[in-house]
C-alpha positions as MATLAB code, in Angstrom:
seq = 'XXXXXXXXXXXXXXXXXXXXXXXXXXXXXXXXXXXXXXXXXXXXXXXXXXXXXXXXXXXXXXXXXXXXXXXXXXXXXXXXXXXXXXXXXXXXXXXXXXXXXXXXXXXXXXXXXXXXXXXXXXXXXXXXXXXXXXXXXXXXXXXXXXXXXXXXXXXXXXXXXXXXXXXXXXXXXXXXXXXXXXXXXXXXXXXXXXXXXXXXXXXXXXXXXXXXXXXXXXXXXXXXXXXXXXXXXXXXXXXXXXXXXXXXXXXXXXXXXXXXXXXXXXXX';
ca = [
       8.113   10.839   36.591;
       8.641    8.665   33.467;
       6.441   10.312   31.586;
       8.049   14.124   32.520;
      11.723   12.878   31.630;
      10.170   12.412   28.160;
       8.068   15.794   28.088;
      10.993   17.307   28.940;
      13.714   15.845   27.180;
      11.850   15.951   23.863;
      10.935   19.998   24.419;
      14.596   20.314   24.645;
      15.462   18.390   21.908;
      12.866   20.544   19.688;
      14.528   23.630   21.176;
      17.881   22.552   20.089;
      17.056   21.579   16.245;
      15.625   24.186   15.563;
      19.043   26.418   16.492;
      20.440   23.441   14.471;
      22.247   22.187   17.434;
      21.752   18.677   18.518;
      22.714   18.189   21.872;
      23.784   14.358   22.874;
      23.183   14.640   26.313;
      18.882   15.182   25.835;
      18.996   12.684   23.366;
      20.742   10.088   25.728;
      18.204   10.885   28.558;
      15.411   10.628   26.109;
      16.752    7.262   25.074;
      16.810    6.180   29.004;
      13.327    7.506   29.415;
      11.962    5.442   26.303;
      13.870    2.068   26.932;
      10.772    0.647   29.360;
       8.005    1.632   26.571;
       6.594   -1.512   24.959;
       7.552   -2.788   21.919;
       6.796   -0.738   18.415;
       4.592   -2.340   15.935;
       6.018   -0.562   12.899;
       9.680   -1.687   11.923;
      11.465    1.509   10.825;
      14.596    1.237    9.113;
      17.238    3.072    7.521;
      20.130    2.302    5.455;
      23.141    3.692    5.203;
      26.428    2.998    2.880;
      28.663    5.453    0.402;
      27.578    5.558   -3.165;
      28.293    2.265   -4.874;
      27.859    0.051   -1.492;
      25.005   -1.651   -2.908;
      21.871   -0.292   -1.081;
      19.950   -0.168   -4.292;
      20.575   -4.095   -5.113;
      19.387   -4.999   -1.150;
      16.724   -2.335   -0.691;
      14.129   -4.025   -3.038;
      14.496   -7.447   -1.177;
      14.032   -5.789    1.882;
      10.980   -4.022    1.081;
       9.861   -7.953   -0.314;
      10.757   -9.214    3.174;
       9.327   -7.355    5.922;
       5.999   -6.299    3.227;
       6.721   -2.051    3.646;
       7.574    0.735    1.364;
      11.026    2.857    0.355;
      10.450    5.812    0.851;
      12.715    8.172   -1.271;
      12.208   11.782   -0.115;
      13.163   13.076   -3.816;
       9.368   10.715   -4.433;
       7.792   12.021   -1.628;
       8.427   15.482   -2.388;
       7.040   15.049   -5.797;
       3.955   13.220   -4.177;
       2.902   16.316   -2.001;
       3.668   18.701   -4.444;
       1.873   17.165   -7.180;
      -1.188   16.646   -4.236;
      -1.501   19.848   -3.468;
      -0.865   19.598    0.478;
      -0.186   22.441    2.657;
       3.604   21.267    3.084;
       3.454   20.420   -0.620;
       2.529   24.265   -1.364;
       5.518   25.295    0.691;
       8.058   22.990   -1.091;
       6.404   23.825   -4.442;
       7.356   27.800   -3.842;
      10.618   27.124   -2.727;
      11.414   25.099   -5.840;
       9.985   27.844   -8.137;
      12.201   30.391   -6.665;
      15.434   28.055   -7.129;
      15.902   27.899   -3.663;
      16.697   24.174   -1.692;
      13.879   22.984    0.614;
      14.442   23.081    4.109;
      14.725   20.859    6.480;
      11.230   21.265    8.196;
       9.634   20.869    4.580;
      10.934   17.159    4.060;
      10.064   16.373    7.883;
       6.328   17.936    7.186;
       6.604   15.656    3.782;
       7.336   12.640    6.078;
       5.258   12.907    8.447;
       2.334   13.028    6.220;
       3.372   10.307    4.234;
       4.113    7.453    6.663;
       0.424    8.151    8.068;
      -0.680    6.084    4.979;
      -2.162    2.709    4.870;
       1.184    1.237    3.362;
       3.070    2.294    6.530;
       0.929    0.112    9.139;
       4.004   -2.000    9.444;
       6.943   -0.505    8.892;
       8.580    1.827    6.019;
      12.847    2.427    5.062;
      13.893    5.872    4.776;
      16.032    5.924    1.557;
      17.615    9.405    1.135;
      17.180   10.557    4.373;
      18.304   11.647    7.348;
      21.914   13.117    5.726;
      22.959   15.557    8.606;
      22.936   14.729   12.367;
      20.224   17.953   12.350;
      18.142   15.922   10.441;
      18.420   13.086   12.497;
      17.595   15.277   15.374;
      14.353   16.615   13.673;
      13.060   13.219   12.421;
      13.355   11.383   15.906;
      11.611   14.370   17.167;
       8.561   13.513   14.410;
       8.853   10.266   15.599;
       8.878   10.466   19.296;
       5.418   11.916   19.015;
       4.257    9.009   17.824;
       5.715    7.116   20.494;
       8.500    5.240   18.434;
      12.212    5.578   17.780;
      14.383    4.306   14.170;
      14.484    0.455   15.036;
      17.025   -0.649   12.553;
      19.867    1.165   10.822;
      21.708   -0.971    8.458;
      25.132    0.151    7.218;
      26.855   -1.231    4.363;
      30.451   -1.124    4.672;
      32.696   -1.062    2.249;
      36.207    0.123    1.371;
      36.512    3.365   -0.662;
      39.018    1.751   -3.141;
      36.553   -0.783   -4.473;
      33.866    1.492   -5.171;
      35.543    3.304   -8.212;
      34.807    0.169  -10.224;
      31.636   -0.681   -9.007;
      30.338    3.289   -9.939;
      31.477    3.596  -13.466;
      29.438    0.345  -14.750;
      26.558    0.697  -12.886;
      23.489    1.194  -15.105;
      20.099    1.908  -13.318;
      16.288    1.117  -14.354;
      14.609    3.947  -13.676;
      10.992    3.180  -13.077;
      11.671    0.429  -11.190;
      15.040    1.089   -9.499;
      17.108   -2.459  -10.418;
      20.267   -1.812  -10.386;
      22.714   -3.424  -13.181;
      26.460   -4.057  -13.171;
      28.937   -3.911  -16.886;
      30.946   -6.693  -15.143;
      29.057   -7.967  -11.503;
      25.558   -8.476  -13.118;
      25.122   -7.578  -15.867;
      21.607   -7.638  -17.914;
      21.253  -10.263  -20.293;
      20.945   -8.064  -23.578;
      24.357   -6.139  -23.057;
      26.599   -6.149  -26.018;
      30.181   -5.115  -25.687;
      32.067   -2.720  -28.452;
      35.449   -3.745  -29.598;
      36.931   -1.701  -26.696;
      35.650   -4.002  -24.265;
      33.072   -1.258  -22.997;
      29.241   -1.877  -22.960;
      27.546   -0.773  -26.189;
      24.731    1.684  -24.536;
      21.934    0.404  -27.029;
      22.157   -3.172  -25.739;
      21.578   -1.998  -22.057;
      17.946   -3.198  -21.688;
      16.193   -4.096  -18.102;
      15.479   -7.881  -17.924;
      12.329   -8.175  -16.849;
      10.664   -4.849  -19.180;
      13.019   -4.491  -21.867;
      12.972   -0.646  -21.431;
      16.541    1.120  -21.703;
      18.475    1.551  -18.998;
      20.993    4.653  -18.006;
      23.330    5.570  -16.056;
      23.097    8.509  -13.436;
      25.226   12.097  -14.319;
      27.564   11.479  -11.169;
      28.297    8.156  -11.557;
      31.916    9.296  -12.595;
      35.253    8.838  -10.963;
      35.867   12.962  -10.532;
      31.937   12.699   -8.401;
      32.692   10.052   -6.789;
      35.662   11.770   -4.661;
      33.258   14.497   -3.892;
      30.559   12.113   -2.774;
      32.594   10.122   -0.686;
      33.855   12.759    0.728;
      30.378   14.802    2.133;
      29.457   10.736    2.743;
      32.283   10.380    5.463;
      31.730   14.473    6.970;
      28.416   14.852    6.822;
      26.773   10.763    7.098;
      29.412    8.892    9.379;
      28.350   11.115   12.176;
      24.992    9.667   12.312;
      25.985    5.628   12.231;
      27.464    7.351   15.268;
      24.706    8.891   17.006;
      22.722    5.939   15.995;
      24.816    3.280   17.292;
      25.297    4.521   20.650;
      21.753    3.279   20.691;
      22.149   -0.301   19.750;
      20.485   -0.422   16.116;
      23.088    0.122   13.937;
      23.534   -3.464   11.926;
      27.295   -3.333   10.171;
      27.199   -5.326    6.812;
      30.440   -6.075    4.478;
      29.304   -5.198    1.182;
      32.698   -5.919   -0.269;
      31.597   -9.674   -0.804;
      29.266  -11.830   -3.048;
      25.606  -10.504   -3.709;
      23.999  -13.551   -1.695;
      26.328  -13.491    1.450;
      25.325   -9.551    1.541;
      21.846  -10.309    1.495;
      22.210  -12.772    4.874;
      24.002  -10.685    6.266;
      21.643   -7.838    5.417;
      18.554  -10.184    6.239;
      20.443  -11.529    9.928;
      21.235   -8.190   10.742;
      17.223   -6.319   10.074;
      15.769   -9.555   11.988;
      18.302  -10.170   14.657;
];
């Protein structure tokens, strides 16, 4: 029956992440079994793009748009620890000991936190899934619920650019706006007679607090980023777009025209 392709396909699916295998074949059976269920209320979303592709300019107007959260696992995973919760316990040991949570940790972090009242409609993964594994385990945690990822936007954009757009981006922490030495720039920069920003002008518009700029945000960790971002992230846009619900943006293109595209592509 329909409902015993699903049993099935999602016990095998279970059995297979947790050898760290994900095997295409369930998954595409479990997507045939789940195409006749009714529409999802919630409108989960992920978004994809190498460092530099401007996720962190679109993300914010996203979250505006369709009225649900970003979830950043690196904040969740402070949330439960600082909570207390069971899973938050476990991550909180692991931590202590120097050790890098596991998968099942941030997947336990997850699911507890899109049970809250701000994820009634919807929520964006930020962070998160970075292996196909984990994209195995978090469909999994999802198909118990009854639902599936609905929208996976990727923002493409050649590797050459992205040099230049790293190196002057400056970041407000608390709120996450994202700032530009030469594409947008905040209003209080000052530049040094060398033509580069002066770093005690770089204030955030709207609270006037200092901005920064993030430790890898060089050229020598950019080739390493790019490079786990095409072996290790690529392969999900893959497994995701067999599906249907990957959305392909050009981010190599004005801030506005990015945003319709981004906007066309999350309600199309």
């Amino acid at each position: 029956s329909h409902f015993t392709a699903v049993i099935f396909c999602a016990t095998s699916a279970i059995s297979s992440v947790a050898m760290g295998i994900c095997q295409s074949d369930c998954f595409s059976g479990l997507k045939d079994a789940l195409d006749s269920r009714p529409k999802q209320k919630r409108k989960i979303l992920m978004l994809f793009g190498p460092p530099g592709a401007g996720k962190g300019t679109q993300a914010p107007k996203i979250v505006d748009m369709l009225s649900v959260p970003q979830l950043s696992t690196g904040d969740m995973l402070r949330e439960a620890v600082a909570a207390g919760t069971e899973v938050g316990k476990r991550a909180k040991e692991v931590m202590a000991s120097g050790g890098l949570v596991s998968d099942d940790i941030v997947i336990g972090i997850i699911a507890d936190r899109i049970k809250a009242r701000d994820c009634k409609n919807g929520f964006i993964l930020d962070g998160f899934p970075r292996t196909v594994v984990q994209a195995c385990a978090l469909d999994e945690l999802l198909n118990k619920s009854g639902e599936v990822v609905s929208r996976v936007v990727s923002f493409d954009i050649p590797h050459g650019v992205l040099e230049t757009r790293i190196c002057g981006r400056w970041i407000h922490k608390a709120s996450g706006r994202s700032y530009h030495v030469s594409f947008a720039p905040p209003k209080s920069m000052k530049l040094l007679p060398d033509g580069r920003p002066d770093p005690g002008t770089m204030k955030d518009d709207s609270t006037g607090e200092a901005l920064m700029q993030r430790a890898d945000d060089t050229a020598e960790a950019l080739k390493k980023r790019l490079s786990d971002y095409d072996s290790e992230t690529v392969p999900i846009l893959q497994r995701y777009d067999e599906r249907g619900v990957v959305r392909r943006v050009n981010a190599n293109q004005a801030m506005e025209v990015v945003w319709e595209e981004t906007k066309a592509g999350i309600l199309n």
